[in-house]
Residue frames relative to the residue before (quaternion, step in Angstrom):
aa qw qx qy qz dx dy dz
X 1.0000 0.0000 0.0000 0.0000 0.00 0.00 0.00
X 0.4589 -0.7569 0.1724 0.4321 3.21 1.20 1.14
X 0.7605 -0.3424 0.0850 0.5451 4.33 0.09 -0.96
X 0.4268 0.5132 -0.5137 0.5391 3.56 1.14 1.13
X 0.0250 -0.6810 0.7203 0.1296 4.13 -0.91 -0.02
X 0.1376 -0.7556 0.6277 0.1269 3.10 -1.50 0.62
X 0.1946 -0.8233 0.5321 0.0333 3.32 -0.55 1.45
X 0.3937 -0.6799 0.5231 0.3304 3.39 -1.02 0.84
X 0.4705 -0.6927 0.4915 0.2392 3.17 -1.26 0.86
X 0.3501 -0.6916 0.6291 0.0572 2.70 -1.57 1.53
X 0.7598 -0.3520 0.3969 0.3759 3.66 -1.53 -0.06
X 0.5237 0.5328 -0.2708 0.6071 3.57 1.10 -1.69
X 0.9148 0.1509 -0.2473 0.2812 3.90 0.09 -0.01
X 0.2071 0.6810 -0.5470 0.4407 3.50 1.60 0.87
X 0.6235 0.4829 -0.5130 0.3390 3.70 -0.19 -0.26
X 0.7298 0.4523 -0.2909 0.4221 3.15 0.65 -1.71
X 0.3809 0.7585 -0.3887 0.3584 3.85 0.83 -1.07
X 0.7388 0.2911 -0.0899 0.6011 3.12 -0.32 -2.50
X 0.6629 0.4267 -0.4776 0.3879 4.19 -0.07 -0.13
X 0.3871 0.6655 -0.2999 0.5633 3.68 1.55 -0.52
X 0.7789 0.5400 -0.1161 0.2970 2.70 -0.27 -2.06
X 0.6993 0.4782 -0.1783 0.5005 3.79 0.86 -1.80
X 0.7607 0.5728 -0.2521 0.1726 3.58 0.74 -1.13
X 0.4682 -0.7903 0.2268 0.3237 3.65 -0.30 0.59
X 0.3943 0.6385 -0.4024 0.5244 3.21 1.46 0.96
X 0.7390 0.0980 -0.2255 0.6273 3.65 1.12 -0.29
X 0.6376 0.4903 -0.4942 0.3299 4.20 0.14 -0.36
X 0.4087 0.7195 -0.3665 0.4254 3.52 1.03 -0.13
X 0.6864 0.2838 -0.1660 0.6487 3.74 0.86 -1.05
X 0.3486 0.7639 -0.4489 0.3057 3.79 0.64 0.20
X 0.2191 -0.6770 0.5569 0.4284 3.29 -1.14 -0.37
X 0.6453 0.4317 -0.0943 0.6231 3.33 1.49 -0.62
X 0.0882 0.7232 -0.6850 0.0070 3.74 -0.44 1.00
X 0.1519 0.6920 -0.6487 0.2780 3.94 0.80 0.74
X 0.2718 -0.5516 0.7375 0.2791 4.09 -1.02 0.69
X 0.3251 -0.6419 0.6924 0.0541 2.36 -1.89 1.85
X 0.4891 -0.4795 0.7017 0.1963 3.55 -1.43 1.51
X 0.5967 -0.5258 0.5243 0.3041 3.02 -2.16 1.32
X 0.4468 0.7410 -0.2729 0.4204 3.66 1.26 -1.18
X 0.7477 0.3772 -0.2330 0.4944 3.79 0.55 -1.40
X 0.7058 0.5010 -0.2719 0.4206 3.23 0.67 -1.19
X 0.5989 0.3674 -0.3861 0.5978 4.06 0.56 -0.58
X 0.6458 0.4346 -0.3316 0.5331 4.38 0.36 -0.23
X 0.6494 0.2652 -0.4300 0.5684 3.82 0.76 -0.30
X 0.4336 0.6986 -0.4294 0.3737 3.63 0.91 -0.69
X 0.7136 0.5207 -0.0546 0.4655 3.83 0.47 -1.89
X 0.6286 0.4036 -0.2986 0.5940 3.32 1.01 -0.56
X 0.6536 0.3878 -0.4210 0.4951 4.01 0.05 -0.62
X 0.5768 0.5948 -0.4539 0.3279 3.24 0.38 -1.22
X 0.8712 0.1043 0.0167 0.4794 3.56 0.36 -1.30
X 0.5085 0.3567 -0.6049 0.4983 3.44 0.18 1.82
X 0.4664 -0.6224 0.6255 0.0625 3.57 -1.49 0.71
X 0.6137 0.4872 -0.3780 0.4931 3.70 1.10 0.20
X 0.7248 0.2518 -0.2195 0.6026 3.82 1.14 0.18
X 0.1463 -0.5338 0.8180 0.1566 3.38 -1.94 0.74
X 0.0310 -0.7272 0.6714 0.1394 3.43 -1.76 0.37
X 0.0110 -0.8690 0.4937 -0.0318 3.63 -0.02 0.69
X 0.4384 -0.6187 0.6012 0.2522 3.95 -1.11 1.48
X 0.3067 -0.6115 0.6784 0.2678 3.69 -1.22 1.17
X 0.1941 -0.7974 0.5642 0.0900 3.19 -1.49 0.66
X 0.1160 0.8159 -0.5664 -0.0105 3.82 -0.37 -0.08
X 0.8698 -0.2085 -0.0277 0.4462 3.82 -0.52 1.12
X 0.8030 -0.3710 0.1722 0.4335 2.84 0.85 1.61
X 0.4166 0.7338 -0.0916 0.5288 3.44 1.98 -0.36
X 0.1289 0.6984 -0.6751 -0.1996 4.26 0.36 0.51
X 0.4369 -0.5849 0.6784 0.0828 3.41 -1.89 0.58
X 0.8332 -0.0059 0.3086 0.4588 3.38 -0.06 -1.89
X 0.4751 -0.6577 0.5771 0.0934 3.00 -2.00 0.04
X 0.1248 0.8369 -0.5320 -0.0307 3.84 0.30 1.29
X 0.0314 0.8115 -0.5729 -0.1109 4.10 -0.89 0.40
X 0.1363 -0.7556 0.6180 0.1689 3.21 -1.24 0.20
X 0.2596 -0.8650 0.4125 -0.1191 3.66 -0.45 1.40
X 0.7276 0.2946 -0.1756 0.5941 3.70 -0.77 0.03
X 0.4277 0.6470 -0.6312 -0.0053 3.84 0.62 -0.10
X 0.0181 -0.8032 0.5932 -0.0517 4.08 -1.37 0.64
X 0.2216 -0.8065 0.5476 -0.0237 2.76 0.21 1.79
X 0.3965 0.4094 -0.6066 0.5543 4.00 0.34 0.95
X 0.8167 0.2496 -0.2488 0.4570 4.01 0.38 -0.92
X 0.2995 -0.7838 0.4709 0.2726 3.29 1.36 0.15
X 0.5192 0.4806 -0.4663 0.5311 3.88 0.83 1.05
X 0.0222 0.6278 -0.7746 -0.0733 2.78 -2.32 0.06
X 0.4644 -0.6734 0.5012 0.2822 3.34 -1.51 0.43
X 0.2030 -0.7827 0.5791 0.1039 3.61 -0.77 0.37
X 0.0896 -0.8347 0.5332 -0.1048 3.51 -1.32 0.99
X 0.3848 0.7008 -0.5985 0.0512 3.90 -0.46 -0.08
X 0.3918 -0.5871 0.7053 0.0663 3.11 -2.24 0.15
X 0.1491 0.8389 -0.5046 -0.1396 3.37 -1.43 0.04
X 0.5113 -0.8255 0.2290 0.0685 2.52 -0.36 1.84
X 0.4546 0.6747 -0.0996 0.5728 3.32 1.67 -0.45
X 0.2406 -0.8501 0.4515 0.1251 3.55 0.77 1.26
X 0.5968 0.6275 -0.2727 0.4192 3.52 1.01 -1.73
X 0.9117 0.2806 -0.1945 0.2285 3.87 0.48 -0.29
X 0.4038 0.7102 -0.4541 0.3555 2.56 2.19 0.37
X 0.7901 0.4282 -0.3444 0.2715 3.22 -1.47 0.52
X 0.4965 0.7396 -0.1633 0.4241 3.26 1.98 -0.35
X 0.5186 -0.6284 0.3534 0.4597 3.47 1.64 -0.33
X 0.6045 0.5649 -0.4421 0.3464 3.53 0.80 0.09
X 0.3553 0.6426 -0.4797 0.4802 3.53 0.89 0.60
X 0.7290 0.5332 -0.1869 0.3865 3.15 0.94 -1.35
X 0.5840 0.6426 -0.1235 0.4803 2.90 1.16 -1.46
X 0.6394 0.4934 -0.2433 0.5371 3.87 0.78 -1.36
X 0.6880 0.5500 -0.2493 0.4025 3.78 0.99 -0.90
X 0.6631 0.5706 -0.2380 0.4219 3.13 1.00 -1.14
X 0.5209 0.6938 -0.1805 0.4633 3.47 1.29 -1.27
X 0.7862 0.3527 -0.2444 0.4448 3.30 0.20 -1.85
X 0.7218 0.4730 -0.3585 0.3562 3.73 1.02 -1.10
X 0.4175 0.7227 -0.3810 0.3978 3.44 1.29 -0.44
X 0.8579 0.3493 -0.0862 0.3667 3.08 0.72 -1.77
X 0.4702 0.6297 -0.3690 0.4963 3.37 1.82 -0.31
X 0.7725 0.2766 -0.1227 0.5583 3.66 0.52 -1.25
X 0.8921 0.1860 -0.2283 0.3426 3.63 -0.01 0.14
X 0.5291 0.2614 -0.3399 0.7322 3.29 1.83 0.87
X 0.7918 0.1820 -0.2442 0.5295 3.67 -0.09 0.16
X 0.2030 -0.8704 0.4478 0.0254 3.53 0.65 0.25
X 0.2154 0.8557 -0.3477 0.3169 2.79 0.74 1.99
X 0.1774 -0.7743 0.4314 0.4276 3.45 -0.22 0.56
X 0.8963 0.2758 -0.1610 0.3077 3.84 -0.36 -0.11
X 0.2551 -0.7431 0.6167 0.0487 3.74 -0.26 1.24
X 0.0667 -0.8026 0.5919 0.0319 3.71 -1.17 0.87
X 0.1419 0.8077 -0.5636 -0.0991 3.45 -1.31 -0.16
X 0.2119 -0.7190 0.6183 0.2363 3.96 -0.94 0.01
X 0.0767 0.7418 -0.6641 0.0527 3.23 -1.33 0.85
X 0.6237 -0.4773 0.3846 0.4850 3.57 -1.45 1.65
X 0.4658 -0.4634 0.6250 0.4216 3.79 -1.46 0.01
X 0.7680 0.4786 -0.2789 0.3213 3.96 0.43 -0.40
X 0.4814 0.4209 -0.3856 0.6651 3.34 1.80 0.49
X 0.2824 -0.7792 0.5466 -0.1196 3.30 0.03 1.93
X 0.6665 0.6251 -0.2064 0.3500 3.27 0.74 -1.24
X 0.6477 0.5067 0.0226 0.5685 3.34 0.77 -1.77
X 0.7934 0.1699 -0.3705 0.4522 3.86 0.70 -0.22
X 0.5847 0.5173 -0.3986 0.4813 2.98 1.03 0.03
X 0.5128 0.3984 -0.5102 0.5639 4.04 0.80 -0.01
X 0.7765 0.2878 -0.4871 0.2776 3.69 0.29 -0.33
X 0.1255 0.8686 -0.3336 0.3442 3.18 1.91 0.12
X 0.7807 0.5055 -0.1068 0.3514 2.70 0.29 -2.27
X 0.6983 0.6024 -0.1381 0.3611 3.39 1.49 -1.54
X 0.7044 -0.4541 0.3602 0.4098 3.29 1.28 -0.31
X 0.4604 0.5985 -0.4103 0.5114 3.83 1.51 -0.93
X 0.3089 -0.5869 0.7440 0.0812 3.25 -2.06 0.85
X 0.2905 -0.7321 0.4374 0.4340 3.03 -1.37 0.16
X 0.2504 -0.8210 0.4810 0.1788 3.70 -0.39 0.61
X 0.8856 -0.1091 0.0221 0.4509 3.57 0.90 0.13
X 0.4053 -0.7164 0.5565 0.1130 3.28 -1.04 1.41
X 0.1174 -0.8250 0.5397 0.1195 3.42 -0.33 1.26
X 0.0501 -0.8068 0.5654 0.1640 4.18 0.15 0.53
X 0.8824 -0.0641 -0.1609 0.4375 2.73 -1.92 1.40
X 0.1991 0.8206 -0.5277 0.0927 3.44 0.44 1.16
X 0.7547 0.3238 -0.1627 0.5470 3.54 0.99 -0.91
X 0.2680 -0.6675 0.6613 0.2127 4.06 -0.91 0.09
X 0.0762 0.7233 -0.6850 0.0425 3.75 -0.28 0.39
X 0.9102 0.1012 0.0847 0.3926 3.85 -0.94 0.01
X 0.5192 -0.5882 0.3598 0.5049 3.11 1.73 0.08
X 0.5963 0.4892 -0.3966 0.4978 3.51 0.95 0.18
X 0.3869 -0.7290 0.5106 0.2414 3.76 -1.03 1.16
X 0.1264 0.7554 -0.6287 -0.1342 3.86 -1.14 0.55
X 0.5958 -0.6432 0.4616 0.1353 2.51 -2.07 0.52
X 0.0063 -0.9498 0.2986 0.0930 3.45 -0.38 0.63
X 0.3606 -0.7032 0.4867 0.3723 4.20 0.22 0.99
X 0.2972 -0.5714 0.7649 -0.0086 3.36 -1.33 0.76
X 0.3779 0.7328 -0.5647 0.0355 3.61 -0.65 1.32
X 0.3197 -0.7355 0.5936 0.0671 3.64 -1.54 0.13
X 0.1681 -0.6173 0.7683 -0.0168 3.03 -1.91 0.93
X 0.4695 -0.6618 0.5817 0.0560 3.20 -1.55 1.26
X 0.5670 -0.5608 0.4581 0.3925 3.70 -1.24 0.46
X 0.8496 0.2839 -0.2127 0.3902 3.44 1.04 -1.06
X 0.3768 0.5372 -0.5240 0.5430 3.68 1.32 1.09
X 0.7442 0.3471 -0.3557 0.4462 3.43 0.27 -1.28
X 0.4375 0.5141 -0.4765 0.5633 4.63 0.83 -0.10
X 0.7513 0.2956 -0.2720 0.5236 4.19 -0.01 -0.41
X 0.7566 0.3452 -0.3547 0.4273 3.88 1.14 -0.15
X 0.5769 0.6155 -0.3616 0.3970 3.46 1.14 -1.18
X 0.5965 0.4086 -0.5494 0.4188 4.00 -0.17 0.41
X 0.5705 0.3941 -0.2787 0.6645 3.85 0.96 -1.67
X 0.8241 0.1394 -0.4841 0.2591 3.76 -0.74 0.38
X 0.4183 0.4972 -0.4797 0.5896 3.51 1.13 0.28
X 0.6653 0.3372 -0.5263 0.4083 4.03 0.02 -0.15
X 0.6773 0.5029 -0.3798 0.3796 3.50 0.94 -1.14
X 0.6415 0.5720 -0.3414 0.3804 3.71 0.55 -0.89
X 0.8428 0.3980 0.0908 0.3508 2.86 0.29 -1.94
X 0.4694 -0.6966 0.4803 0.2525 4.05 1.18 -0.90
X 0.6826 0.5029 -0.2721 0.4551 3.11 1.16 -0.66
């Protein structure tokens, strides 16, 4: 997974997560910015643990954790899932490991799970973030209005995707761009 690893998350790393998770550098892009109780977090914890429709995995990067990447909803009748990550780790944003964390997950959607269609949803006002998935090949496939309440304020959120047989005609040209190789 070239110089990022993604490790599946263990218990030993729910603390840090929900400390992730609470902080106002990542609950902000949330749908839910409710503080998560140690209590909640070891009870969402128990629940992943024992369903087969989700991977959650601790971004790594010299030995260094960073972030949080998951893939969810997976439904092999729709042969999709939805895909998601964060990084909690302020010091590396901008550095290309976003990119990197993408590449990986689609890698591992379509040529370990063998799936045809990768999803995700992002606020319309994280510009940034749809356009890196932009970059990746995702369309946008749907404009979800007033989907989330946050603060009493309604947002809107884009709803986009990338196919197995777009991301096979992109995945060499984004492994040169990322990676050099």
């Amino acid at each position: 997974m070239g110089d990022i690893s993604l490790k599946l998350l263990a218990f030993d790393d729910i603390e840090l997560v929900r400390n992730w998770r609470n902080s106002s550098v990542v609950a902000p892009y949330m749908y839910d910015e409710t503080h998560i109780s140690k209590e909640h977090q070891i009870k969402w914890f128990e629940k992943i643990s024992n369903e087969n429709s989700s991977v959650y995995w601790i971004i790594e990067y010299g030995g260094k954790k960073l972030g949080l990447a998951s893939i969810t909803a997976i439904d092999k009748t729709l042969s999709s899932c939805y895909w998601a990550f964060y990084l909690g780790d302020l010091s590396v944003r901008g550095s290309g490991i976003g990119a990197k964390v993408e590449y990986n997950v689609l890698q591992y959607v379509f040529k370990e799970l063998k799936l045809n269609k990768l999803r995700c949803e992002v606020f319309v006002t994280n510009d940034k973030i749809i356009k890196m998935h932009e970059k990746f090949g995702f369309r946008r496939e749907a404009y979800y209005r007033e989907h989330c309440v946050k603060n009493n304020e309604k947002l809107d959120v884009v709803g986009l995707a990338i196919l197995s047989s777009e991301w096979s005609i992109l995945s060499n040209i984004m492994k040169n761009k990322i990676y050099g190789k």
